[in-house]
C-alpha positions, -999 to 999 in steps of 0.1 A, spaced: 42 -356 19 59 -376 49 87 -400 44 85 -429 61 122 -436 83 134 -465 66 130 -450 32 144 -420 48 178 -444 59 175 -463 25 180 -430 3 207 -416 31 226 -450 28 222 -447 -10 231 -412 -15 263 -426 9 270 -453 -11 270 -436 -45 296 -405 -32 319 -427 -13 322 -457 -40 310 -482 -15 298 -513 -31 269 -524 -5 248 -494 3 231 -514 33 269 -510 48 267 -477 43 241 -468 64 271 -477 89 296 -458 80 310 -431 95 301 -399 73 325 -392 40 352 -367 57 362 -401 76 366 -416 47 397 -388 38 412 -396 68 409 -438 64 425 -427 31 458 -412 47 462 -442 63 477 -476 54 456 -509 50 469 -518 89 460 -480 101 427 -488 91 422 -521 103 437 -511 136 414 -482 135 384 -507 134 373 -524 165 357 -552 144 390 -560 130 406 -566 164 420 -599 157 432 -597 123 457 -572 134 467 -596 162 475 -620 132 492 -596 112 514 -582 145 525 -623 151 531 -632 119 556 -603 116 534 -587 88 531 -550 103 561 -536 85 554 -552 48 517 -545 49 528 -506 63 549 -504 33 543 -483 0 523 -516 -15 499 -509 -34 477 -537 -18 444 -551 -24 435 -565 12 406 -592 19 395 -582 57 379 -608 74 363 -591 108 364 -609 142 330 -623 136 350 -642 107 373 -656 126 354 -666 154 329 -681 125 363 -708 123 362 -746 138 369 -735 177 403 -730 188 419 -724 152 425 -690 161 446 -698 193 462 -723 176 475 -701 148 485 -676 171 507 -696 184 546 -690 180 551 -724 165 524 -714 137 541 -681 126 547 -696 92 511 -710 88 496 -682 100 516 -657 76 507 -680 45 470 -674 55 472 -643 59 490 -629 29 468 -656 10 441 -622 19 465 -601 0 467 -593 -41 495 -572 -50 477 -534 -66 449 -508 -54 415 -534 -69 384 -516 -67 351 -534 -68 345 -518 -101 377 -533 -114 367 -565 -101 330 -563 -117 348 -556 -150 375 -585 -148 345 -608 -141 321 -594 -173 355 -594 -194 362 -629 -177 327 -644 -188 315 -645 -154 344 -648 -131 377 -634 -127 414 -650 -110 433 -634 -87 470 -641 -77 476 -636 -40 508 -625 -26 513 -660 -11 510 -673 -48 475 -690 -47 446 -680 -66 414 -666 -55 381 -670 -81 357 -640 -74 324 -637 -92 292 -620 -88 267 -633 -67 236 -622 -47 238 -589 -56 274 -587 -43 307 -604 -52 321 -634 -40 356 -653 -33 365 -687 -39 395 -695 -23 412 -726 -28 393 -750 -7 361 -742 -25 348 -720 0 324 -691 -8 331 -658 10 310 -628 7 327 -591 2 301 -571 27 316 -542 19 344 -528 -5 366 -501 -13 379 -487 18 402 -470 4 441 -463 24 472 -447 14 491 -477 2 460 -495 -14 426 -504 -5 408 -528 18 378 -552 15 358 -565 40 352 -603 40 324 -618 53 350 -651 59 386 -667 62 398 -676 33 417 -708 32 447 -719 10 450 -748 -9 
């Protein structure tokens, strides 16, 4: 009996997704294979976004706003990764604008609005939203709140301007906590 290739990826990105306690398994299928994963996990949440071409200009962000050091520290943090495609997904020239010197302060707001203090799986997050009655609150380190439910087969952030962001994948997992990747920017209020 002949598998047909995309069942073939399908069951591969499954079988991926169940042993490495990703949350989307169509992510999965690009991943690099589980013994990167242990060495992701020896590093800290900016290790691993540095590590990640797609996440190019988030650690620009974090570098200017001065956020290297803190976000290198023992934490634990939950962090909410928007890729470059995210940012770029922005009104055209926020970006340069908020990488400005003169923005430092605006720029570090948004970006530790990204950040819940503790190591928040996606599992944890699915429970807080069944024990929530269909959502859950979060408390970000820049003191606003972040509404995540479950949506589309995945779950979903609601920042403070009503925005909808999707988590495309989760639980990439670092030494001082673990990282999400966000389909968005999230915007305080």
């Amino acid at each position: 009996m002949t598998i047909s290739r995309t069942l073939l990826a399908s069951a591969v990105a499954a079988t991926l997704a169940l042993t490495t306690g990703l949350a989307n398994p169509a992510a999965a299928h690009d991943r690099a294979p589980a013994r990167a994963d242990h060495h992701r996990a020896s590093q800290t949440v900016v290790g691993i976004a540095a590590g990640n071409a797609d996440f190019s200009t988030l650690v620009t962000a974090v570098q200017t706003a001065g956020l290297v050091e803190t976000l290198n520290s023992t934490g634990p943090f939950t962090v909410f990764a928007p890729t470059n495609e995210a940012f770029a997904d922005l009104p055209p020239g926020t970006v340069e604008r908020l990488l400005r010197p003169s923005q430092r302060s605006a720029l570090s707001r948004i970006l530790t609005y990204h950040v819940v203090p503790g190591r928040i799986t996606a599992a944890d997050l699915t429970t807080a939203i069944r024990v929530g009655g269909g959502s859950a609150s979060l408390t970000t380190v820049e003191g606003g709140q972040l509404t995540v439910t479950s949506r589309r087969g995945g779950l979903t952030l609601t920042d403070a301007a009503g925005n909808q962001i999707g988590i495309s994948a989760a639980d990439i997992r670092a030494s001082n906590g673990i990282v999400h990747v966000l389909e968005g920017v999230l915007t305080p209020h």
